[in-house]
N, C-alpha and C positions, 0 to 999 in steps of 0.2 A: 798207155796212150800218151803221144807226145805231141804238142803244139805243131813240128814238122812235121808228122805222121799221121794227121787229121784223118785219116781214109781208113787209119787201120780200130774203128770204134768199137769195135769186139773187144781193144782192151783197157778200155775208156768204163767208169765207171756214171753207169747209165741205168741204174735202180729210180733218181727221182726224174729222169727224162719217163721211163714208161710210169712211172708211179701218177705222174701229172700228166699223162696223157700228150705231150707235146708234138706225137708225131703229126698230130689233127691241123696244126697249125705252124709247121714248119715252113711251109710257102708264104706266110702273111708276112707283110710287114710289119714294124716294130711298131713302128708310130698308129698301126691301126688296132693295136693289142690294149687291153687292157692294164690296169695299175698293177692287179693283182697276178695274170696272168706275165706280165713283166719280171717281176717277183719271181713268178715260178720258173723263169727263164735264166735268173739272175741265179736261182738254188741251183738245177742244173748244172748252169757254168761253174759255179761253186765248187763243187764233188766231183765233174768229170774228169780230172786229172791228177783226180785220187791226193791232193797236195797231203805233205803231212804238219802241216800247219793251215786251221779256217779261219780267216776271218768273215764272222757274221753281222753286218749291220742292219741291227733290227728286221730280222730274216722273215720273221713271218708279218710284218706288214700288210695289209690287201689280203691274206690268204684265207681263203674261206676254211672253214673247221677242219674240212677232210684233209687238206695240203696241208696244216698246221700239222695236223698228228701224223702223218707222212715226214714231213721234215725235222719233227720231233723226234721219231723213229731214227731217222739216218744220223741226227746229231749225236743220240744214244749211243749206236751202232759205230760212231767215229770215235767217240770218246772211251767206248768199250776194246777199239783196236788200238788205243795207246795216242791217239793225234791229241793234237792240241789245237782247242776248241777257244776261240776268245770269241766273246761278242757281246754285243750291246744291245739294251732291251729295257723299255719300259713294262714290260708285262713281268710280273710277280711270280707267276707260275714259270715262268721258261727262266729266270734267274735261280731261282730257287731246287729247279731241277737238273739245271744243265753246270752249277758253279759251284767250282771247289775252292775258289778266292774271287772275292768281288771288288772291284776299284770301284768307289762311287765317287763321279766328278760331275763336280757343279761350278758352270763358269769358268774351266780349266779350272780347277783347282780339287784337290785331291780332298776330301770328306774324311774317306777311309779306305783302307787296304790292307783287308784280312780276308779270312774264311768267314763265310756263310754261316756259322757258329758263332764266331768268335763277334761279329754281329749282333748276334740275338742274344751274346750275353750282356754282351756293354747295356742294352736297353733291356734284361730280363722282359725279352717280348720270343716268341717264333713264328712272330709276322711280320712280315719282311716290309710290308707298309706301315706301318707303326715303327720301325726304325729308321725310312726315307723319313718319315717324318721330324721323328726328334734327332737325326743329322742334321737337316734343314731349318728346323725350327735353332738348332744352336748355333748356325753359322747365320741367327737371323735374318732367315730368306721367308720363312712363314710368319706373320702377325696373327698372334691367337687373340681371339677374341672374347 
């Protein structure tokens, strides 16, 4: 599937267009759409050109359960064919499952950048919230009380 060849979508990858239902609301406008439903248009565009490099910002945003684990699915699924998967995400569960190296910045500035491991050893934790934390707390950004 190629940007000039938009017509030929048979060879566009279009797993989260049927997955989210998008045919239902291909005629609406954008601006009459939904936050979450945007989202789901923005994953779409994401994978339809099969890139071998994603970037994801905070992908599942707005997305209700179903579309989370759908796009969960496909992140696997992209990571399992060899691409390279960067993105950003406050949620614990989609870092933890999707990152084989994590950059954690704060402020522009770089915390740390290692694996997912090598993380939960610095802080002898394997929850990945207890180590945002005592990053943050030592670059005193958290006042403990």
């Amino acid at each position: 599937c190629e940007i000039r060849n938009i017509r030929s979508l048979s060879e566009c990858d279009l797993d989260l267009y049927h997955q989210f239902n998008i045919k239902k609301i291909e005629n609406e406008l954008l601006v009459n759409l939904s936050g979450g439903t945007l989202q789901k248009i923005n994953a779409v565009i994401g994978f339809l050109f099969s890139p071998d490099i994603l970037i994801l910002d905070e992908p599942s945003v707005g997305l209700d359960p179903v579309a989370i684990r759908y796009l969960k699915q496909k992140i696997k699924l992209e990571k399992d064919n060899r691409k390279t998967v960067i993105l950003t995400s406050h949620i614990p569960d989609i870092v933890e499952k999707f990152s084989d190296n994590i950059i954690f910045l704060h402020e522009g500035r770089v915390l740390f950048n290692n694996s997912l491991q090598a993380l939960f050893q610095l802080f002898n934790t394997s929850i990945l919230e207890d180590c945002v934390f005592e990053l943050m707390k030592q670059h005193n950004k958290v006042t403990i009380s």
